[in-house]
TIPAKOL-909884 format. One record per residue: residue in one letter; x, y, z of N, C-alpha, C in turn. Coordinates in pm, whole numbers, padded with zeros to 5 digits, always signed. Layout:
residues N
AXYZXYZXYZ ...
***
This chain:
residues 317
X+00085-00119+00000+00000+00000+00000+00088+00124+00000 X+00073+00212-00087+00112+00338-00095+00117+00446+00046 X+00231+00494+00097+00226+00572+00218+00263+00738+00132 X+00148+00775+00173+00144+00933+00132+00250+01032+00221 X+00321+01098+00177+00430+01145+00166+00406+01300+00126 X+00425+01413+00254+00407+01569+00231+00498+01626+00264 X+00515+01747+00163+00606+01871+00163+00596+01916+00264 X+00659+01942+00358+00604+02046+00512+00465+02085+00491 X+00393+02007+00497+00270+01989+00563+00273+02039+00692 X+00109+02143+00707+00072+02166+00828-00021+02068+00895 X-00069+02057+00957-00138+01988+01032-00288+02023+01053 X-00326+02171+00997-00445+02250+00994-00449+02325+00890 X-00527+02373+00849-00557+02445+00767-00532+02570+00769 X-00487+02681+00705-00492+02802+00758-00573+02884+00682 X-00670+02984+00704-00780+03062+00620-00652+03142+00519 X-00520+03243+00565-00540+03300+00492-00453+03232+00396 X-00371+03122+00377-00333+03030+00259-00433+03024+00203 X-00524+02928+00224-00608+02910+00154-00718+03019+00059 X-00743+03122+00128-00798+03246+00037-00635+03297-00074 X-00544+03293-00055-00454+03305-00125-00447+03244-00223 X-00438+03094-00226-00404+03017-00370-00601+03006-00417 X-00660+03066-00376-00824+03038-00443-00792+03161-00515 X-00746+03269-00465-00769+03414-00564-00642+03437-00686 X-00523+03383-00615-00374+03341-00702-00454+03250-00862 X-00531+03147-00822-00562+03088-00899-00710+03155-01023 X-00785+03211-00971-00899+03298-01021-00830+03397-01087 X-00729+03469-01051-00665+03573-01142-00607+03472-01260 X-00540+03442-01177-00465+03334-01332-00561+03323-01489 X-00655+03282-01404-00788+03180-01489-00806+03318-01584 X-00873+03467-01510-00939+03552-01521-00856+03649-01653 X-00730+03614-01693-00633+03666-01748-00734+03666-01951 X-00754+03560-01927-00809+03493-02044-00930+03548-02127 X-01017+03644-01979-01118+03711-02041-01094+03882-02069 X-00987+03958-02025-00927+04060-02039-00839+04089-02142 X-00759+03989-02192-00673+03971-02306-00706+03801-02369 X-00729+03770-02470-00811+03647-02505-00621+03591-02537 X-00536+03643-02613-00440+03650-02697-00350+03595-02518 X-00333+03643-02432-00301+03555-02346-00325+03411-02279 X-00422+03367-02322-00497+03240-02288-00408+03132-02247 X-00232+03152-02272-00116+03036-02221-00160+03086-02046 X-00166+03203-02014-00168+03252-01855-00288+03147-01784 X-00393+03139-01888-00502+03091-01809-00474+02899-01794 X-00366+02840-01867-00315+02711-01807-00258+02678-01733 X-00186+02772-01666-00098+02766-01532-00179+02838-01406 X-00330+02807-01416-00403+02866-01328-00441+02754-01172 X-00408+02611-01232-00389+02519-01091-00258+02515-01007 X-00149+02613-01076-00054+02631-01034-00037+02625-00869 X-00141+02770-00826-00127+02793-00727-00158+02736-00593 X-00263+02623-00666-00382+02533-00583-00267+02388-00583 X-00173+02379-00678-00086+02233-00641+00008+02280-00563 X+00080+02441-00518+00170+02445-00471+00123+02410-00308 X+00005+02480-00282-00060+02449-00213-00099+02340-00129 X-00132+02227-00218-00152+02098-00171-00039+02021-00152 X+00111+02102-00205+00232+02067-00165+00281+02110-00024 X+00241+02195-00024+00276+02267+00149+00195+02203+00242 X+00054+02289+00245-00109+02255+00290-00140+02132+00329 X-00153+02020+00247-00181+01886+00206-00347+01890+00164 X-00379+01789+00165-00463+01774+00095-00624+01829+00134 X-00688+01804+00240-00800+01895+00336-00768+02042+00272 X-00646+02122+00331-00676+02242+00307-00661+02280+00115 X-00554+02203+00080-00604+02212-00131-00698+02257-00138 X-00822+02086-00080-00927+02086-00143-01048+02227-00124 X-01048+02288-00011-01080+02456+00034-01046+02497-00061 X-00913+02507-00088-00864+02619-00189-00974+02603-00301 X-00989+02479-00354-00992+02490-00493-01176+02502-00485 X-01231+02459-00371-01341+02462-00368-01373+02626-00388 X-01312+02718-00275-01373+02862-00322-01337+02904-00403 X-01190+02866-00492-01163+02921-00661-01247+02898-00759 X-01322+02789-00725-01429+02726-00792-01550+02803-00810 X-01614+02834-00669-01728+02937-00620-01662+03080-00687 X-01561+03124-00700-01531+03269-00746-01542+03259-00861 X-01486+03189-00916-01523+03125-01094-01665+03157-01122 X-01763+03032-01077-01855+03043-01114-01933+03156-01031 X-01897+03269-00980-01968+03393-00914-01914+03479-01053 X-01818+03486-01118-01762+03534-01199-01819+03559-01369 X-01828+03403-01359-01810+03414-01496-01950+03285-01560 X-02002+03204-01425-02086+03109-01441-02048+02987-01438 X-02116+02882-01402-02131+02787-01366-02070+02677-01469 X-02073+02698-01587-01982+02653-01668-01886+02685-01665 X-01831+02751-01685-01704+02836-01678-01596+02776-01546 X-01718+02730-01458-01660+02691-01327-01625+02532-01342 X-01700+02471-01396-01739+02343-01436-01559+02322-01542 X-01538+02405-01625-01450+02394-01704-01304+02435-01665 X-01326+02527-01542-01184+02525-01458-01148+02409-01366 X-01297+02341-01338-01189+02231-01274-01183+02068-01317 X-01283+02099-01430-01245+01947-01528-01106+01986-01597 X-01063+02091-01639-00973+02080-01738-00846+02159-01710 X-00869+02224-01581-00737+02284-01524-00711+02195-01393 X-00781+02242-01268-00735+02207-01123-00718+02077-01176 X-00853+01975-01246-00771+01857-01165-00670+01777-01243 X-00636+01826-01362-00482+01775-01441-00415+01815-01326 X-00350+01957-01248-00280+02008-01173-00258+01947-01060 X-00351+01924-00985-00344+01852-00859-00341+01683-00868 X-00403+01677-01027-00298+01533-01032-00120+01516-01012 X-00157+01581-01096+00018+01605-01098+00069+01579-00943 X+00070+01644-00864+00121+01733-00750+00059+01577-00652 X-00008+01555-00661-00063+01408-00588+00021+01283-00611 X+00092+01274-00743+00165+01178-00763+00262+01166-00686 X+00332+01308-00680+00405+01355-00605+00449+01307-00453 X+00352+01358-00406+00326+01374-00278+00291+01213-00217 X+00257+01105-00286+00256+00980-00261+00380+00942-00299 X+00478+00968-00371+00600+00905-00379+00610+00822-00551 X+00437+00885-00651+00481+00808-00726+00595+00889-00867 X+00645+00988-00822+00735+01081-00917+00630+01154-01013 X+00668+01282-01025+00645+01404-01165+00569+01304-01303 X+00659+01259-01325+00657+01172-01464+00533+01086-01473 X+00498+00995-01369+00364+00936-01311+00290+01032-01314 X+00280+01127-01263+00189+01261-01237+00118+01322-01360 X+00221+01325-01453+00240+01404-01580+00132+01338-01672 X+00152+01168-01645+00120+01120-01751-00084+01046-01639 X-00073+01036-01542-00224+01060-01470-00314+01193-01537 X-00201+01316-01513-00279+01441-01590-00309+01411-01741 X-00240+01401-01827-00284+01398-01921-00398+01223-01964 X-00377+01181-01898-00494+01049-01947-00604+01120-01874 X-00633+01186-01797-00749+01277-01743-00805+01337-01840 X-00682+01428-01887-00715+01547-01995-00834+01477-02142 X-00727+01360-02141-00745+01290-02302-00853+01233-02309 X-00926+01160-02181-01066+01150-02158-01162+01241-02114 X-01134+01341-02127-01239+01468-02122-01238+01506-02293 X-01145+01481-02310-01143+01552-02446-01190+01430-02548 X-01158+01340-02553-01236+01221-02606-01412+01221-02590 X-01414+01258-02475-01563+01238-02434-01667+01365-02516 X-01582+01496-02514-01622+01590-02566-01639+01613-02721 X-01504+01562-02745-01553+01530-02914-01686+01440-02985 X-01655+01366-02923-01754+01282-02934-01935+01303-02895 X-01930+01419-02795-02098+01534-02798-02074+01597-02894 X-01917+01698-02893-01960+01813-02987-01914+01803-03114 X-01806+01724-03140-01775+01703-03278-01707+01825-03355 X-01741+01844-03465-01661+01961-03513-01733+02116-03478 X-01805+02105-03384-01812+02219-03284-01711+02281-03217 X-01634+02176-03167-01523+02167-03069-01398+02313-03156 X-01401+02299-03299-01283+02355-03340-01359+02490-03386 X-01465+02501-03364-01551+02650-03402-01482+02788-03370 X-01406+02766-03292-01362+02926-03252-01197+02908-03298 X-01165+02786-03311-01000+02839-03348-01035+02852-03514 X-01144+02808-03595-01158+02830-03712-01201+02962-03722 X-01266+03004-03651-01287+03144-03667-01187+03237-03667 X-01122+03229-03539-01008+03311-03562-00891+03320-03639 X-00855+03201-03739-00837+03208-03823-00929+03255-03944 X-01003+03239-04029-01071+03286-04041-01133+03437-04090 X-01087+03503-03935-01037+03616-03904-00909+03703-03983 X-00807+03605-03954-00684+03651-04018-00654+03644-04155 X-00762+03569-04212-00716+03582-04357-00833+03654-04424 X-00909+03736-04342-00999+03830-04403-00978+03945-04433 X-01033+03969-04602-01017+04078-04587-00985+04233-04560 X-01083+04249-04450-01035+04359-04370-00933+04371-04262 X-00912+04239-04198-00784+04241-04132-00659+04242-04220 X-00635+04180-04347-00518+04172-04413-00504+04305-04474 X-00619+04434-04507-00603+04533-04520-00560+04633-04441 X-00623+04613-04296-00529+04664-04190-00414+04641-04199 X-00350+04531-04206-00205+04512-04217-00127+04546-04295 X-00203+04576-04444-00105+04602-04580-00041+04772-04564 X-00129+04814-04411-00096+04959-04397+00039+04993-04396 X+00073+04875-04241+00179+04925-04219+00319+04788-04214 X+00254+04721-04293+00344+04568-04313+00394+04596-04464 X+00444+04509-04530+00517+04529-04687+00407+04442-04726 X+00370+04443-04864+00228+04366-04926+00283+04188-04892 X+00414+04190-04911+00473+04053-04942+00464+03987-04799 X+00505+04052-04710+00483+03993-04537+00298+03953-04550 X+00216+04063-04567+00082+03991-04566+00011+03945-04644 X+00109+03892-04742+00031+03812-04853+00092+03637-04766 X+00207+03651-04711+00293+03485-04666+00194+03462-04561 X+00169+03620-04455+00046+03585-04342-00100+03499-04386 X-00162+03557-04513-00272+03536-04571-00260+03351-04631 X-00140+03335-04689-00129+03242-04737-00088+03072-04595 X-00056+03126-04528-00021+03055-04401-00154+03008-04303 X-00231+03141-04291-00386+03115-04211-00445+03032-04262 X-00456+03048-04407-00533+02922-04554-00480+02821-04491 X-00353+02770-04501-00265+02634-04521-00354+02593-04357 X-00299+02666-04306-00331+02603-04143-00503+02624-04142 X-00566+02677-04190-00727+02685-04158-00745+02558-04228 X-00687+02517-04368-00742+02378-04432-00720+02274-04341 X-00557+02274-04284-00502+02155-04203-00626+02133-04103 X-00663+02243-03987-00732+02214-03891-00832+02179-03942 X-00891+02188-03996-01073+02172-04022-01027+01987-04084 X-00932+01937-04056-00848+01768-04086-00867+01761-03976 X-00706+01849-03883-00665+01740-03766-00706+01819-03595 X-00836+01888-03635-00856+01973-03505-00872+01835-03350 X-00909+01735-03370-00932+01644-03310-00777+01634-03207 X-00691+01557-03340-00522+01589-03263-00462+01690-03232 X-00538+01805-03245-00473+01954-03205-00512+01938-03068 X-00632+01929-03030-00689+01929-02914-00621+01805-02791 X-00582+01707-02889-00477+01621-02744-00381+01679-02756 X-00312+01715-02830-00156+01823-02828-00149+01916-02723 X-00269+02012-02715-00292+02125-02656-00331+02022-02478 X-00401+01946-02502-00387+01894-02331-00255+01844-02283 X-00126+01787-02418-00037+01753-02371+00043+01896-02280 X+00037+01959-02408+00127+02100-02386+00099+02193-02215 X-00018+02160-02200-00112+02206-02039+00008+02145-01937 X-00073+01956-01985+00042+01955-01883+00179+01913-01848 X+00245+01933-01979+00376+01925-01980+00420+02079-01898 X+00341+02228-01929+00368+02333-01842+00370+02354-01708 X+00254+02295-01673+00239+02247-01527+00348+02194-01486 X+00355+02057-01482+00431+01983-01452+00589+02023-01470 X+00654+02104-01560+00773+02205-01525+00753+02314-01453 X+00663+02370-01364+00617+02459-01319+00673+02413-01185 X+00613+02278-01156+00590+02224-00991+00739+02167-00994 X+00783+02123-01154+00976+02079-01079+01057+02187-01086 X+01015+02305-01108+01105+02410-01103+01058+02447-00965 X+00940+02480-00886+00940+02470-00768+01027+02381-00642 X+00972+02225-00725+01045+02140-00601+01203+02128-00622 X+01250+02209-00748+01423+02175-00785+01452+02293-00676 X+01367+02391-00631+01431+02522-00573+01414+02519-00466 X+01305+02462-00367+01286+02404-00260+01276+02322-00188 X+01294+02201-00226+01274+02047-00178+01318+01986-00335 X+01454+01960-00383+01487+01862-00492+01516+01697-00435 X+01472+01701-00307+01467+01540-00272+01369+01476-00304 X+01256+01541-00340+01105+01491-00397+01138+01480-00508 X+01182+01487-00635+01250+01493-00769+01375+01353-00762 X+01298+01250-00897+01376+01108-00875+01472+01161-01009 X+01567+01200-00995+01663+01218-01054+01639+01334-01163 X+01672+01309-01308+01614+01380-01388+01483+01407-01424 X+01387+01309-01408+01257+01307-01413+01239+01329-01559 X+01231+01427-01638+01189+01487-01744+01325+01417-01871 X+01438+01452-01807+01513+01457-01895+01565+01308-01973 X+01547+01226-01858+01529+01065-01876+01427+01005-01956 X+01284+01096-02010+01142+01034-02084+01213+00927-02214 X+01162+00868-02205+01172+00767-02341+01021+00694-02323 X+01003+00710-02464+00857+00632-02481+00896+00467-02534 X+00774+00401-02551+00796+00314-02587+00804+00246-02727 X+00825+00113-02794+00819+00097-02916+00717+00119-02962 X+00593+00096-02911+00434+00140-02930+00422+00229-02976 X+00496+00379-02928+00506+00508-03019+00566+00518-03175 X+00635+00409-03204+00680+00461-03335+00630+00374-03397 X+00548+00233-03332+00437+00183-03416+00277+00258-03437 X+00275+00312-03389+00157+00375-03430+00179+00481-03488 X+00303+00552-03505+00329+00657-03627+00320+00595-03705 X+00423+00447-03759+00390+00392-03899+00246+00375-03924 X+00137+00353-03828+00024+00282-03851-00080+00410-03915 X-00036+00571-03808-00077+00655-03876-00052+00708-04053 X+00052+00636-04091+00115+00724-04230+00040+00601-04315 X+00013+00473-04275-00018+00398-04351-00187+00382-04363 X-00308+00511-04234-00373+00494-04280-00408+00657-04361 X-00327+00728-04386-00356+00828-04466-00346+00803-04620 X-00257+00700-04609-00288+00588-04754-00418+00544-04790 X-00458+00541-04687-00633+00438-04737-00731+00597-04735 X-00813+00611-04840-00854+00736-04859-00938+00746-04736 X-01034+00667-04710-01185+00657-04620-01065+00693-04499 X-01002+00643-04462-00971+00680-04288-00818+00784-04296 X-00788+00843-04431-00664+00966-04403-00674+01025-04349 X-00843+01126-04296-00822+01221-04169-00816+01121-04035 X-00826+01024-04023-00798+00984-03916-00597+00974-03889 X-00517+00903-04003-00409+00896-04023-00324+01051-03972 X-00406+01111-04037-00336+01240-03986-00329+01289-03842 X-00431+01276-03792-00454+01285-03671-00378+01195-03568 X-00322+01132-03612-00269+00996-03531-00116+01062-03523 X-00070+01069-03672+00048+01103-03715+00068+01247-03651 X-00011+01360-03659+00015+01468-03567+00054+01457-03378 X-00052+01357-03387-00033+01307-03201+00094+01281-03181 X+00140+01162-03246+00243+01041-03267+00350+01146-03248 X+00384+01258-03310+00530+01312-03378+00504+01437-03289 X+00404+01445-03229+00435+01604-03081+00512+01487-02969 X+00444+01388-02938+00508+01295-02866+00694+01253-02876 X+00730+01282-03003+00882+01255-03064+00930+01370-03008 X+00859+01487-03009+00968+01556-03009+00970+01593-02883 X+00817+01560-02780+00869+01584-02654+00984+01488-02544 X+00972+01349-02650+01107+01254-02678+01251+01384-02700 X+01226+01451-02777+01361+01514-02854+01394+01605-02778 X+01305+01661-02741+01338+01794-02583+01369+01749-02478 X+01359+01616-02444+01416+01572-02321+01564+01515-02363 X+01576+01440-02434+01731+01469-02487+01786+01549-02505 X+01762+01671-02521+01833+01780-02522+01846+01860-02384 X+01743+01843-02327+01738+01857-02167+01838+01808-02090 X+01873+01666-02148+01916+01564-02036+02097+01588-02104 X+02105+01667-02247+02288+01725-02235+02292+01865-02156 X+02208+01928-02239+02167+02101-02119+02249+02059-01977 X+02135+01961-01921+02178+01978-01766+02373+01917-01785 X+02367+01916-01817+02523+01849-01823+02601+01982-01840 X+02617+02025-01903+02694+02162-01943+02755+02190-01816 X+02879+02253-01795+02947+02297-01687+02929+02460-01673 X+02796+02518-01689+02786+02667-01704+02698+02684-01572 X+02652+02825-01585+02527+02877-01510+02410+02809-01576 X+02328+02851-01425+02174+02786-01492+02123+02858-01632 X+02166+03001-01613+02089+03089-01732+02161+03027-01907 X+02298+03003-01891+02348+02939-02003+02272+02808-02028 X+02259+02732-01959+02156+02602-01987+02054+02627-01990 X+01927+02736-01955+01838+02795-01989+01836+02821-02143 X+01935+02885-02146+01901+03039-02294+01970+02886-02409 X+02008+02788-02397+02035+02643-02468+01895+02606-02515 X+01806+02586-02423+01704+02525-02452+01646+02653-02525 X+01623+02737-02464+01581+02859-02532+01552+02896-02712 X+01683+02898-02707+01765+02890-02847+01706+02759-02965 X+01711+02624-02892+01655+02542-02943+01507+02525-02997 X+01436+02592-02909+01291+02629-02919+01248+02741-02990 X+01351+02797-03018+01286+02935-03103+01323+02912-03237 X+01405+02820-03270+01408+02774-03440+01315+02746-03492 X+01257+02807-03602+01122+02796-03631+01127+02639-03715 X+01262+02520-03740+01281+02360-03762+01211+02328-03644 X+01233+02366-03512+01227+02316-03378+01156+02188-03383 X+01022+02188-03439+00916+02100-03409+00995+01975-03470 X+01046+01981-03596+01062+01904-03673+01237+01849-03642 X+01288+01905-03607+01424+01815-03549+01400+01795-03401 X+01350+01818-03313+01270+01759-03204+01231+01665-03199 X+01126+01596-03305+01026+01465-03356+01129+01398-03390 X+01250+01431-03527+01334+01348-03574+01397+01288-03464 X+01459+01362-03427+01546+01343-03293+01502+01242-03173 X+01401+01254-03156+01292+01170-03069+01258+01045-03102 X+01210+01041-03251+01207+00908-03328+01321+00836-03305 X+01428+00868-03355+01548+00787-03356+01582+00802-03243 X+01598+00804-03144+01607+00821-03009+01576+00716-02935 X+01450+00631-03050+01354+00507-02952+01492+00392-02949 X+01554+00393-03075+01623+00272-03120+01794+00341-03054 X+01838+00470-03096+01965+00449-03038+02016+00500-02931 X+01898+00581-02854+01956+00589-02712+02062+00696-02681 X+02033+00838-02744+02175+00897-02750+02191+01001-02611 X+02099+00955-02524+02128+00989-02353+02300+00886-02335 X+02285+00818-02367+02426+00688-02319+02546+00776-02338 X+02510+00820-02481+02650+00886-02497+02712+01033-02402 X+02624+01078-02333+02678+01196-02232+02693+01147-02091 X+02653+01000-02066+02735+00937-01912+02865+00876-01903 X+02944+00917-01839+03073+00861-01821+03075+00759-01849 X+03171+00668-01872+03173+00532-01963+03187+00446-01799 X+03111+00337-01791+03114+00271-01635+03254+00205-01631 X+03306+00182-01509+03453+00158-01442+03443+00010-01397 X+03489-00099-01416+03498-00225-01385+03503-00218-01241 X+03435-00271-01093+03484-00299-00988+03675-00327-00960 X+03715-00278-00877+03842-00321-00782+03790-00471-00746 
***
C-alpha cells in the first residue's frame, strides 16, 4: 500500500493560505477574459492550488480549490466553473498528488494527461466539429479581408500576402486534424504544469525529484508503431483524416522525446543555470524546432543517445 508522503505539511488548515491560492488561482484563470491572446496565462491557473496541496496537504487544497471554484462560477458562471476544474485544477493537482505519494512528476504528468485525453475524447464525441468553431474562426479572421487590409498599412504587401497564405494552409489543415490539435494542446497544459511544480520542487525540496525526471522520458516501441500505422492509414482514402490525426499526435510525442534529450545534455553543461536555460531557449525558437525535435525523438527510440553523455562505467576493484 502506498504511504502518502508531504512537503512540510501543516497539520491544519490556515484561512489565509487558503484564500490566497483560491484568488492566485482565479486571477490566473481571469487573465483569459481581459486579453483572449493571453490564454497560455489561463493554463498555469492550478498552479497555485498544487503548490498548495504541496505545502497545505490535501484537506486544506481541497478549500482552496473549492472557493476558486465558487469565485469562478460567481464570476463568470457555472460553466465556466465546471471547465476550470475538469480541465485545469484537476490535471494540476494530479500532478502534485503523484508527487506527494512518492509516485514521481513523470507518473503525475502522464495521470494528468490520461485525465485530460478523456475529457477531451468524451467531448468530441458530444460536440464534434463544434469543438474547433472558434480556433476556425479566428483564423478565419486573419485571412480576411479587412484584417489583411489593416495590415497592408503598415506591413510590406509581401509579409501579408505569406500571413494570408499561411492562415489558408493552417485553416485547411485544422478543419483535418482539429481532433489531434486538441490532445496536443492537453499535452502541452500539462507538460507546463508539470515544469512549473519541478522548477518549484528543484528550488525548494529537490529530494522529492527522482533524478532527472523529465530529462530521462523515453517512450515506448508502441510510439513509433503507431506513427507507422498513422502514415499507412492516410494511404487508405476513407480513414486519411484519421491517419493524420494519429500522425500529428504520434510526432508532438517525438519531439517531446527530442526535448528531453536535449534537456538531459543542457543539464550536463558545466555553465550557469541561465546558459543552460538560454540552450534550450535557443533550441525552441528555431522555427525547424518541431521538426528536429520529432526526428530526434524518433530515432532516439532505437539508439539511445542519452548513453553517450554518461561517463563510460569503471569495472569494480
Amino acid at each position: 500500500m502506498a504511504v502518502e508522503a508531504r512537503v512540510g505539511e501543516r497539520p491544519e488548515p490556515r484561512a489565509g493560505g487558503i484564500v490566497g491560492a483560491a484568488l492566485a488561482a482565479v486571477v490566473l484563470f481571469s487573465v483569459v477574459y481581459v486579453a483572449p491572446v493571453l490564454w497560455i496565462v489561463a493554463t498555469v491557473a492550478p498552479f497555485p492550488l498544487a503548490i498548495h496541496r504541496l505545502s497545505r496537504g490535501f484537506a486544506s487544497a481541497l478549500l482552496a480549490t473549492l472557493l476558486a471554484a465558487s469565485l469562478v462560477a460567481w464570476l463568470f458562471g457555472p460553466l465556466q466553473a465546471a471547465k476550470f476544474l475538469l480541465v485545469l485544477v484537476l490535471p494540476g493537482l494530479l500532478i502534485v498528488e503523484a508527487v506527494v505519494r512518492g509516485r514521481g512528476l513523470r507518473r503525475g504528468a502522464a495521470w494528468a494527461f490520461l485525465a485530460l485525453a478523456a475529457e477531451t475524447t468524451a467531448a468530441l464525441f458530444v460536440l464534434g466539429p463544434r469543438m474547433a468553431t472558434g480556433i476556425l474562426a479566428h483564423l478565419d479572421e486573419v485571412r480576411s479581408p479587412q484584417f489583411l487590409a489593416e495590415l497592408s498599412t503598415t506591413w510590406p504587401q509581401e509579409s501579408v500576402d505569406e500571413i494570408a497564405e499561411r492562415a489558408t494552409a493552417l485553416y485547411n489543415a485544422m478543419e483535418v486534424v482539429y481532433p489531434g490539435a486538441f490532445f496536443v494542446l492537453a499535452a502541452m497544459m500539462v507538460l507546463v504544469n508539470a515544469a512549473l511544480v519541478r522548477a518549484y520542487l528543484a528550488r525548494r525540496d529537490p529530494g522529492w525529484l527522482d533524478g532527472g525526471e523529465f530529462e530521462g522520458l523515453r517512450f515506448s516501441l508502441a510510439l513509433p508503431a503507431l506513427f507507422v500505422l498513422g502514415g499507412a492509414l492516410v494511404a487508405f482514402v476513407p480513414l486519411r483524416a484519421v491517419g493524420y490525426n494519429v500522425v500529428l499526435v504520434t510526432a508532438f510525442f517525438f519531439a517531446v522525446q527530442g526535448l528531453a534529450v536535449v534537456a538531459y545534455y543542457a543539464h550536463r553543461l558545466a555553465g550557469p543555470l541561465f546558459l543552460r536555460v538560454g540552450l534550450l531557449g535557443l533550441v525552441l525558437l528555431n522555427p525547424w524546432a518541431p521538426h528536429i525535435l520529432a526526428l530526434l525523438g524518433l530515432f532516439d527510440t532505437w539508439a539511445d543517445f542519452r548513453r553517450w553523455a554518461d561517463p563510460p562505467a569503471t569495472d569494480a576493484q
